[in-house]
C-alpha positions in Angstrom: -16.6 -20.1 184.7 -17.3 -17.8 182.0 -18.0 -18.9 178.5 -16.3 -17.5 175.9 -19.2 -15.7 174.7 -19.4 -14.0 177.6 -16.2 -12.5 177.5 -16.6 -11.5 174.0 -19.6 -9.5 174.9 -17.0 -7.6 177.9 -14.8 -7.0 175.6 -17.4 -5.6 173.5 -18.7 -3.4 175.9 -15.3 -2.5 176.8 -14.7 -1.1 172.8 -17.9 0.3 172.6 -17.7 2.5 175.9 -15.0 3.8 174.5 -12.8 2.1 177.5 -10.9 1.1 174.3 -10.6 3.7 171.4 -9.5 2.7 167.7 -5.9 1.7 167.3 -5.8 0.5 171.1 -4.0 -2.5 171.6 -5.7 -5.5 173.6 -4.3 -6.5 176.9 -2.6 -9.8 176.1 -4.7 -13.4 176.1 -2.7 -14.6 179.8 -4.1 -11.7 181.2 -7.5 -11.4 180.3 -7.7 -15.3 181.2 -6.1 -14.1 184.4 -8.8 -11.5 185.0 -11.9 -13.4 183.8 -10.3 -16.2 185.8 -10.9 -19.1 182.3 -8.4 -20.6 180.2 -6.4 -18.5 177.2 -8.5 -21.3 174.9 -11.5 -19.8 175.8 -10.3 -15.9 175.7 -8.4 -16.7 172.2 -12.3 -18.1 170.9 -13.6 -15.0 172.3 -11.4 -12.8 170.5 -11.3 -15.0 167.0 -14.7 -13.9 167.2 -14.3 -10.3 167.8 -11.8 -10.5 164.5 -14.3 -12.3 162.7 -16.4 -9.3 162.8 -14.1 -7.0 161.7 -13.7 -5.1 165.1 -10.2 -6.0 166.0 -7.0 -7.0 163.9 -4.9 -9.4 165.0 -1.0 -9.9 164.1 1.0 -12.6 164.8 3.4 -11.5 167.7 1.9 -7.7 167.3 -1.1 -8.6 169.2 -4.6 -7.9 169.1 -5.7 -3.9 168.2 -9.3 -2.4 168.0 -9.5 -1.3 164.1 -8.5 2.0 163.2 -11.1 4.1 160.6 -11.3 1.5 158.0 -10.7 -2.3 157.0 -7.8 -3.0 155.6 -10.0 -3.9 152.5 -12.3 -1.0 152.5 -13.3 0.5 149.1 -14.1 3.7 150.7 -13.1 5.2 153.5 -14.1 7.4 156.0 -12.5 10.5 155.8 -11.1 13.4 158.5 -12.8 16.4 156.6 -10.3 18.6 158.6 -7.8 16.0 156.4 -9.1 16.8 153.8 -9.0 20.4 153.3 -5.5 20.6 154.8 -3.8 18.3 152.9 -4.9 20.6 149.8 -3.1 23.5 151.3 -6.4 24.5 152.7 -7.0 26.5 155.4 -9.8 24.7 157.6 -12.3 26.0 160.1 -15.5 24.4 162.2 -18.5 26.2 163.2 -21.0 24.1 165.8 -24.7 25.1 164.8 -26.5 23.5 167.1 -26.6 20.1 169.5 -30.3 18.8 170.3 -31.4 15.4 171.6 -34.7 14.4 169.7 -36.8 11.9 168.4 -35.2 11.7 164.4 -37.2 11.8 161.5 -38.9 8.8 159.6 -35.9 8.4 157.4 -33.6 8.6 159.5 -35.1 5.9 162.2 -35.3 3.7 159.1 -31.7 3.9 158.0 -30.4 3.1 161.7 -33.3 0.5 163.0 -35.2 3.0 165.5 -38.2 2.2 166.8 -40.8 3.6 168.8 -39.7 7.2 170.6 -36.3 6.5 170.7 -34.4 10.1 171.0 -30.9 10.4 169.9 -28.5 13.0 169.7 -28.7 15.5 166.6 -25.7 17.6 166.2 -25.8 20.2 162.7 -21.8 21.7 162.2 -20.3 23.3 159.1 -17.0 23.2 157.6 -14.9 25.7 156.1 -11.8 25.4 153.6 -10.4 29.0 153.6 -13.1 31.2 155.0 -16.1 29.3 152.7 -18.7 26.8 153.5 -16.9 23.5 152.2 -19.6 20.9 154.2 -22.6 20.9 156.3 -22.3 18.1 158.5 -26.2 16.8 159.8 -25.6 14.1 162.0 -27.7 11.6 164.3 -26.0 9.8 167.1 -27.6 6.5 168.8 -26.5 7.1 172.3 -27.4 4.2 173.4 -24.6 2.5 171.2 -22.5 5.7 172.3 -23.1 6.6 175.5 -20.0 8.2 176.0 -20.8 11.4 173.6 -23.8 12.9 175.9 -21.1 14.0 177.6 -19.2 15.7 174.4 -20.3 19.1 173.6 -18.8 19.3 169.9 -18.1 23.0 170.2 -14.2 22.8 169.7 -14.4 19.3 167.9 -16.4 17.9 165.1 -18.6 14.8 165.6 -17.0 13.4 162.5 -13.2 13.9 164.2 -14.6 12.5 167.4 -16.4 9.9 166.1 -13.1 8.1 164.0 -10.9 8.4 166.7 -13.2 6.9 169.4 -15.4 4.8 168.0 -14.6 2.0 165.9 -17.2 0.9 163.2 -17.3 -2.9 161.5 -19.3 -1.7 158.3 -21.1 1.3 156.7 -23.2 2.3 154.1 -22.8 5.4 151.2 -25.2 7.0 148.9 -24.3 9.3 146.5 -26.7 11.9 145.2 -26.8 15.3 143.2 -29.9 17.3 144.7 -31.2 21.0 145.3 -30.5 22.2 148.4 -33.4 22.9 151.7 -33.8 26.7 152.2 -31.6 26.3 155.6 -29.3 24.1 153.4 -28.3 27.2 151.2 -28.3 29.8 153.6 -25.2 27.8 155.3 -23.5 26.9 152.2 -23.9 30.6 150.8 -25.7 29.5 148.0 -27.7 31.3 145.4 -31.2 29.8 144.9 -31.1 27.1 142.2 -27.9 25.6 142.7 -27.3 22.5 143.3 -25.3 20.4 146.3 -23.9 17.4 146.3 -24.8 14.7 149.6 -23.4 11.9 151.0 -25.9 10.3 153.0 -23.4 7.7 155.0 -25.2 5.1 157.9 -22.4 3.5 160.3 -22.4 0.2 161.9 -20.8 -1.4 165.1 -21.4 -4.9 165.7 -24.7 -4.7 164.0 -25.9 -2.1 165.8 -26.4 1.9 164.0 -23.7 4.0 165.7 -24.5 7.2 163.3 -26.5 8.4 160.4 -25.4 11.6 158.9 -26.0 13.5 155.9 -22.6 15.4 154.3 -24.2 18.4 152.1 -21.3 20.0 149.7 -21.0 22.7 146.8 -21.5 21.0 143.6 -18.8 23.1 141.9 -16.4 22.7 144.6 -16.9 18.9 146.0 -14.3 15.8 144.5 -14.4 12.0 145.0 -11.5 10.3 145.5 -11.4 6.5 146.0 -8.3 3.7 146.4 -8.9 0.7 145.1 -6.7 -1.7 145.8 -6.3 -4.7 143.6 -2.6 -5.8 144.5 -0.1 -5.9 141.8 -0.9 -5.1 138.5 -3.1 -2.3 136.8 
């Protein structure tokens, strides 16, 4: 008979292939006991520990959903830069640049625990808001923890639109930095030489393992921050 770990690493695999996508609700505890042929104790531990680390929610008679973007409690979240620009009565626009599968640099390995010649997919796409360069978007993708996007081409779809609405993510990481752009940087942003961007470097997280790294490089002039907190009642 399986042990409950076990089932919690199929079910794992299950999210992570993208079998299950964010917001997907959980086939019920009778059934997966059923299937795995254990008792609902043992699927029930199994997916007490999936909550635990923030990969499903469960509700009381709603059942048991893969998380959707963000925790509940998040202090940041990840946003839909196609969102973003629209919901400011923007007019929004993606451009794929390229879509290589390489070994990434130092830095990068660093942020998302690489070692050795591990290649992963590099995809470099920019973002318009009414005809301008609003965001270059220079992301790494461990395919290892995604397999399912060799298979995505990103021409019609950005990798940051794919990624939230099939893969879930149980933590991630922000920096926040003024800088001067690279020479490639401000040829794509339109930029006159001297003036500076604003980057979000952002690493992403699924069950301890890296799912992305990516680099966000924006206008200075025209980029804004907005967080939520929320603190409950009261100011």
């Amino acid at each position: 008979m399986r042990s409950y770990k076990d089932i919690q690493n199929i079910l794992l695999e299950r999210i992570k292939g993208g079998d299950w996508p964010p917001g997907t609700l959980l086939p019920a505890e009778a059934d997966l006991a059923h299937e795995f042929g254990c008792t609902r104790v043992t699927v029930n531990r199994a997916m007490r520990a999936l909550a635990e680390s923030g990969l499903v929610e469960r509700k009381r008679k709603a059942g048991t959903r893969v998380v959707q973007r963000q925790s509940r409690n998040a202090m940041f979240e990840i946003p839909l830069v196609r969102d973003e620009i629209e919901q400011r009565g923007g007019t929004y626009k993606y451009l794929l640049v390229s879509r290589t599968l390489e070994k990434p640099p130092q830095k990068v390995r660093a942020e998302m625990g690489l070692t050795g010649k591990h290649r992963v997919l590099h995809v470099v796409s920019l973002h318009f808001a009414d005809g301008a360069p609003h965001q270059i978007e220079d992301r790494w993708i461990d395919l290892n923890v995604v397999p399912q996007a060799r298979n995505e081409t990103f021409e019609s779809v950005s990798p940051n639109e794919w990624l939230l609405r099939q893969v879930p993510y149980t933590s991630a990481e922000h920096v926040f930095r003024a800088a001067l752009p690279s020479k490639g940087e401000g040829d794509l942003l339109n930029l006159t030489e001297g003036k500076p961007v604003f980057v979000i470097e952002r690493t992403t997280w699924l069950a301890g393992e890296a799912v992305t790294h990516v680099r966000l490089v924006h206008p200075a002039d025209s980029f804004r921050l907005v967080t939520r907190d929320r603190f409950g009642d009261g100011v």
